[in-house]
Every structure is written in structure tokens, then in C-alpha cells.
N, C-alpha and C positions, 0 to 999 in steps of 0.2 A: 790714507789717500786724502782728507776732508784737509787733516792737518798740514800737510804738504803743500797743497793747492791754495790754503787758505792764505798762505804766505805771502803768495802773488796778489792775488781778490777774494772774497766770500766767492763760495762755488752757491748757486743754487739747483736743488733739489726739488722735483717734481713728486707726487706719489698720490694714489689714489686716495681722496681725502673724502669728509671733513678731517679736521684733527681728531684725532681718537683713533683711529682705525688702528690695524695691524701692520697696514703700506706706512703707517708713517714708523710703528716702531722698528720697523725693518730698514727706514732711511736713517734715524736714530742708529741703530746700530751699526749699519754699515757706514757713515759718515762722520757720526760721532755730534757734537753737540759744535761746531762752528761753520758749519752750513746750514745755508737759507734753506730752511723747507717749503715750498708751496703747496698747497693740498687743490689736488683739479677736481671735478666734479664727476669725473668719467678715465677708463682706460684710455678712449680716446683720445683725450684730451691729454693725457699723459707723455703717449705717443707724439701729440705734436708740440708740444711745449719743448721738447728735445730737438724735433726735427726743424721746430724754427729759429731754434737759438735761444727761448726765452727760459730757457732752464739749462746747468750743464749736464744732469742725468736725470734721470728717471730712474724709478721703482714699480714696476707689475709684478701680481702675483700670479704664478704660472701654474699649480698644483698644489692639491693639499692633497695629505698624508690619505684619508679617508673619502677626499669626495674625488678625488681625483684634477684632469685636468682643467685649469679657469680656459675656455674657449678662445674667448675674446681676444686675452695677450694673443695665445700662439696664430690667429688670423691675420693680427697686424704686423708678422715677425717677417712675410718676406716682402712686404710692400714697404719696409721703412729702411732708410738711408743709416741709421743708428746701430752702431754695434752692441751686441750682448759683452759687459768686461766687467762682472760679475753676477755673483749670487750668494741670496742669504737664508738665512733658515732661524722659521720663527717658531718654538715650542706653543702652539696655540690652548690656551685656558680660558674655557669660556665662563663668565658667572651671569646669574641672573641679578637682577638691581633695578631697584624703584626708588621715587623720590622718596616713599614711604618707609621708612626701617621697619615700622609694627606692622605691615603689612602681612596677615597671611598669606603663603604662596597659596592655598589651596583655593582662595577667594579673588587671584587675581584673572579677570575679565580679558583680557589682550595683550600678548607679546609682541613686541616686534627684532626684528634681527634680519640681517643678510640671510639671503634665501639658502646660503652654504651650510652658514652658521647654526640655521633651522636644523640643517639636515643632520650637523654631525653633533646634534643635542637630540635628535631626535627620542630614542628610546627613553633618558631623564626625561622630555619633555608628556612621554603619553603616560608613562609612572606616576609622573607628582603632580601637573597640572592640566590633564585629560581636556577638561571641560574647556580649558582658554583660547581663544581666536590666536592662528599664529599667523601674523602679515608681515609680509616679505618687504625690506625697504631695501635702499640703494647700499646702504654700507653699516656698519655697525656702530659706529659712531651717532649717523644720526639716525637710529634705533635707539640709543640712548636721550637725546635731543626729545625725541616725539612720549619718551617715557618720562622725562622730566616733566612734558607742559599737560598730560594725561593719567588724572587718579585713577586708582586700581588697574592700572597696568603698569607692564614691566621691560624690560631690556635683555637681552641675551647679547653679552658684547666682554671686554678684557678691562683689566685693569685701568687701563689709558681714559675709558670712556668714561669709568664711575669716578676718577676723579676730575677731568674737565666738567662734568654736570653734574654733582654732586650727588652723584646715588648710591644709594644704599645697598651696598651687594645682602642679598639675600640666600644666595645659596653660592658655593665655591664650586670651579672645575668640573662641570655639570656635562661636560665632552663625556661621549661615549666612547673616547678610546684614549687612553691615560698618553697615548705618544702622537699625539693629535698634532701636528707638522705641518705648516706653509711653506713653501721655497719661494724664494721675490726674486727676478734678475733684473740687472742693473742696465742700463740704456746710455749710452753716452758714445761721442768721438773719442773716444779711446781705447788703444790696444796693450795690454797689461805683457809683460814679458814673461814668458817662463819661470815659473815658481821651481819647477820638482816636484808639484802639486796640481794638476791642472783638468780643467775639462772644456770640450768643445763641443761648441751649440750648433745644429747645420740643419737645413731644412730641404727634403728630396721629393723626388717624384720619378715614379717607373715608368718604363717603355710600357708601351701596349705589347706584348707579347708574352707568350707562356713562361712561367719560374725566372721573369724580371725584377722582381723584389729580392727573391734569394742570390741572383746573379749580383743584383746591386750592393748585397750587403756583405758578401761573398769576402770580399779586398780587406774589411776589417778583420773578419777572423783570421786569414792568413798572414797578416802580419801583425798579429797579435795586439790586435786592438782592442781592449774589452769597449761593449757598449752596452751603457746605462739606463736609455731610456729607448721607448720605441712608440711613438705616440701617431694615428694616423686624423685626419682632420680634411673636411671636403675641402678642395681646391678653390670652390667660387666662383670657378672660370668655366669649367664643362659640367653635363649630369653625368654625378658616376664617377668622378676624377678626384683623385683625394692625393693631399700632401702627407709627406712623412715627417716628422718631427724626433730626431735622432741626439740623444747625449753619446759622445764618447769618452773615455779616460785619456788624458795627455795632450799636449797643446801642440797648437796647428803648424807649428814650427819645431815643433820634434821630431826626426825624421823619420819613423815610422809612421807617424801618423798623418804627416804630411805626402809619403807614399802613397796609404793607403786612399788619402783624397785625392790624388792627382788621378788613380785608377777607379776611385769611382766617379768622378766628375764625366770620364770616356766613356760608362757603362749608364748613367742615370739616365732621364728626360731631363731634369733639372738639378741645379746644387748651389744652394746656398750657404756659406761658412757664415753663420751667423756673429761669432767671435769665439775666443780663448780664454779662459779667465781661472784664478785659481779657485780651488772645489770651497765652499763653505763649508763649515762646523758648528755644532749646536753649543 
């Protein structure tokens, strides 16, 4: 895609920054090294850098493997104008890293890392350094940043981080679960064609009435729609009122699957087709 586009203009690329993060190795991957990367300070800000034009896509990250869903994206997914026309899949390895190489781990005083990050180091982190302060920053990157200008402390963050700031990994892959997984989807004016590969992002909401969720979901299974994900998320709008957040197999122009939405769109309160995109691969 990066390639292609690049032909016309540099495309730029939005993603949850500083540089170093995981959003940027995810925009890295999925664009390739000839688009402009911008790093925004926030999801939000991600969101609107797409929706004003000042970017041609964006990068959020929507789930990880072990902590599960990132909030934030899926809140901003029915109030934006921008379609979902991809996703990527990041193998997440976290290391610990100081400016210090002689650094004992057992003597270092304060971590910092993504509050996520925290979480899915957790078990390595109460094993080997019990005693250390762990504070939660904005992104992983600048956890590494606050570890550079801070003796005897450390970073929990990826490859990308220890070498924009030159640290010293200390301890390797220190994830509590060896298949430690991000998914990022892609944000852009764009609608990608049918691969033979595909998934679609949609976002719902039930009637008020008795066995309206199973009513609603009802259309995919009979016409053989497998669905992937099933994620619920308060509405915002009433108390008590909650969206759905649904993956399906096959694109929104396959006629099955375009069936199936036409009959649930007559059955939901609400239906968003967020986009079609083909599936990522690790």
C-alpha cells in the first residue's frame, strides 16, 4: 500500500507516539519504510489527525493478547468519520533496560513502562525485582526517556526504545506469556477490495427487549458467518446502555456477509460497518 501511494505523494502516518512505541513498529510494518510517520501524543489525537486530513492513516492499538481490550480506541470507533481498511499484529517482547549496563537488577529503585506493559510483566516483575517502585507513564517509549535521565532505575519497553535512548537491556522477553500479541487497526479514507482473506469491523447495539442480543446475532450464524470477536463497551450516551464491538470473517461485499448485515441492521438499535480489510498475519 505505502509503496503504491508513495508514487503519487509520501502518504503520512499518524500513531501513538513518542517514537519507540509498538504503534510506531506497527505503522513500520504495515507501511513500510516510505511514509511519513508522525507520533501524536494521545489516541485522541490520532483519531483526529486522520479526521482532519493532517495524516492519510492512522495506527491504534485495539487489544492485546493478554490484557485484553485498549478502551479508548474502541470508544472513538463510532463517532469517527474514518474507516477501519486494515490490521496488524505485533509479537510484543518486552526487556527491561537502563542507561546503566553494570546495573544490578536487584538494586534497581524504580520502573517505569505503560500501565499495560506493567501488567503483562507482572509476575517477572514480583520474581526479580519485588522491592522497586513501578510507575505507570503515557507510553513505552517515554519510560524509556524518564530511564535514560534517572540513575538506578529502569525501563520495561521493546527493542525500538533501547535503541533510540541508548539502553542497556538488562534482562530479555521478560512477558509473562511467550505469545504476548498486539492487534493495531489502520484508520484511513479507504476501502480495500476483497482479498479472499478478509474481516469486518462493525459496531452494534440491542433493542431493549428480552433475547435481543441473541436475536441480533442470530443472521450471522445462519448464514454462515463465523464471528471472531465479541467485545461489549458502555455506550456513553445512557446508564446501563452498552455497545457491541463485533469481528466477522469475510468482507462486507461478499454476499453472505453482506446478507447477513442487511438482516441485522432491520434487527439491531444500531449498526455501524466500521470497514473490510484483509486479516493480518504474524
Amino acid at each position: 500500500m505505502s509503496a503504491c501511494l508513495a508514487l503519487e505523494r509520501p502518504i503520512t502516518v499518524a500513531y501513538l507516539g513518542p517514537a519507540g512505541t509498538f504503534s510506531e513498529s506497527a505503522a513500520m510494518k504495515h507501511f513500510g519504510l516510505a511514509a511519513v510517520t508522525k507520533p501524536m501524543p494521545s489516541i485522541d489525537e490520532v483519531y483526529r489527525a486522520v479526521e482532519s486530513g493532517a495524516a492519510d492513516f492512522g495506527v491504534v492499538p485495539v487489544e492485546n493478547s493478554t490484557e485484553g481490550a485498549v478502551g479508548r480506541s474502541l470508544d472513538l470507533m463510532p463517532q469517527t468519520p474514518a474507516k477501519v481498511c486494515g490490521e496488524v499484529l505485533i509479537r510484543v517482547h518486552h526487556h527491561l533496560m537502563s542507561r546503566d549496563r553494570a546495573l544490578d537488577v536487584a538494586s534497581i529503585r524504580r520502573i517505569f513502562s505503560h500501565s499495560q506493559s506493567l501488567a503483562q510483566c507482572h509476575e517477572w516483575l514480583n520474581a526479580n525485582v519485588p522491592g522497586a517502585e513501578r510507575v505507570a507513564v503515557a507510553s513505552n517509549a517515554e519510560a524509556a526517556r524518564r530511564a535514560a535521565e534517572e540513575p538506578g532505575s529502569a525501563a520495561v519497553a521493546g527493542d525500538r526504545a533501547s535503541e533510540l535512548y541508548r539502553l542497556a537491556i538488562l534482562a530479555s522477553n521478560i512477558e509473562d506469556e511467550p505469545n504476548n500479541t498486539t492487534r493495531f487497526l489502520i484508520l484511513g479514507d479507504y476501502e480495500p477490495k476483497p482479498s479472499g482473506a478478509d474481516r469486518t469491523s462493525l459496531v452494534l447495539s440491542a433493542r431493549n427487549r428480552a433475547g435481543a442480543v441473541y436475536e441480533m446475532l442470530t443472521p450471522f450464524a445462519g448464514r454462515g458467518v463465523s464471528m471472531t470477536k465479541f467485545e461489549s463497551r458502555p455506550s456513553k450516551v445512557a446508564l446501563w446502555e452498552y455497545l457491541f464491538f463485533v469481528d466477522i470473517e469475510g468482507h462486507r461485499d461478499d454476499a453472505h456477509v453482506a446478507a447477513a448485515l442487511e438482516e441485522v441492521g432491520r434487527i439491531a438499535g444500531y449498526l455501524k460497518v466500521l470497514g473490510s480489510y484483509p486479516m493480518a498475519v504474524l
